[in-house]
C-alpha positions in Angstrom: -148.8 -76.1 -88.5 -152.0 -75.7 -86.4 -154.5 -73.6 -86.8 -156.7 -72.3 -84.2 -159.9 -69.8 -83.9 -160.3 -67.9 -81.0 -161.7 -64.5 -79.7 -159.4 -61.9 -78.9 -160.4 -59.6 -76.2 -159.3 -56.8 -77.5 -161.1 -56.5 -80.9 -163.5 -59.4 -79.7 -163.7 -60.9 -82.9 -162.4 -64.1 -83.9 -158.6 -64.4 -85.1 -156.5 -67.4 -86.1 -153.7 -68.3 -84.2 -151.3 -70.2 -86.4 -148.8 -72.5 -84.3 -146.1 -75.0 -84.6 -145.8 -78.4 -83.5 -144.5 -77.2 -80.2 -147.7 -75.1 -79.5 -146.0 -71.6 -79.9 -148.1 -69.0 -81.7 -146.0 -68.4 -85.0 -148.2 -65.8 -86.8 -151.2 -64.6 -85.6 -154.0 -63.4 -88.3 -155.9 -60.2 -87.6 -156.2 -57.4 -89.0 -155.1 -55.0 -86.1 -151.5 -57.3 -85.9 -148.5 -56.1 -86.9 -146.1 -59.6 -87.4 -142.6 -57.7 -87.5 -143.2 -56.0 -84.4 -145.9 -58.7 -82.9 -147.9 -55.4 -81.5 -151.1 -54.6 -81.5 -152.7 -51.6 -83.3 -155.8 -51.0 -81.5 -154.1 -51.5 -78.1 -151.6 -48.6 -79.6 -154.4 -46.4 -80.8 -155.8 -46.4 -77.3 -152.4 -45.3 -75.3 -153.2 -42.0 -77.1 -155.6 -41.6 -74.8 -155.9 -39.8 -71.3 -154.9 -41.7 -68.1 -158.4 -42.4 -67.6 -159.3 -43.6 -71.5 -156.1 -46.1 -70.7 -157.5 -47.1 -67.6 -161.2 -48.0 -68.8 -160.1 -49.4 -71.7 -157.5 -51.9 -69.8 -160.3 -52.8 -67.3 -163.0 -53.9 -70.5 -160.0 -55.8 -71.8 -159.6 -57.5 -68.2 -155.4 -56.3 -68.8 -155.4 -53.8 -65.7 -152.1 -55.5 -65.0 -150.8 -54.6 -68.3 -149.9 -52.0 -70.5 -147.7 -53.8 -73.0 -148.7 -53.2 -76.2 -147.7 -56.8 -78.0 -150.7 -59.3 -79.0 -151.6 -61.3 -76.0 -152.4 -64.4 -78.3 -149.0 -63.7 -80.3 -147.3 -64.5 -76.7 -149.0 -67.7 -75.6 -148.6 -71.2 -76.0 -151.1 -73.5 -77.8 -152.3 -75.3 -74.6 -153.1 -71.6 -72.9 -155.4 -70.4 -75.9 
């Protein structure tokens, strides 16, 4: 197992991505990640929003092509962190 720190650009603080020898992200540790579900609680809180509040709050987190509400470090690979 591998840990790594990065900044997540949704909370922009720093989580740890842990992975396995492979590179896939096995647990991700922040306090706004659920693990059973692999989703993200702020993104969640913000889809309670208007269709503007979703909109600007997609565009600061550079995810305009998105509106999934899983972790985007929970889906990557080691080498794309």
């Amino acid at each position: 197992m591998t840990l790594t720190t990065v900044r997540c650009h949704v909370s922009h603080e720093p989580v740890t991505c842990v992975t396995d020898l492979e590179g896939a992200v096995v647990n991700v540790i922040c306090s706004a990640f659920e693990k059973e579900r692999r989703l993200c609680r702020l993104k969640q809180r913000d889809l309670s929003g208007g269709p503007l509040s979703q909109f600007l709050e997609r565009a600061a987190d550079q995810t305009l092509s998105s509106r999934d509400l899983r972790c985007d470090l929970a889906l990557r690979r080691a080498a794309g962190l």
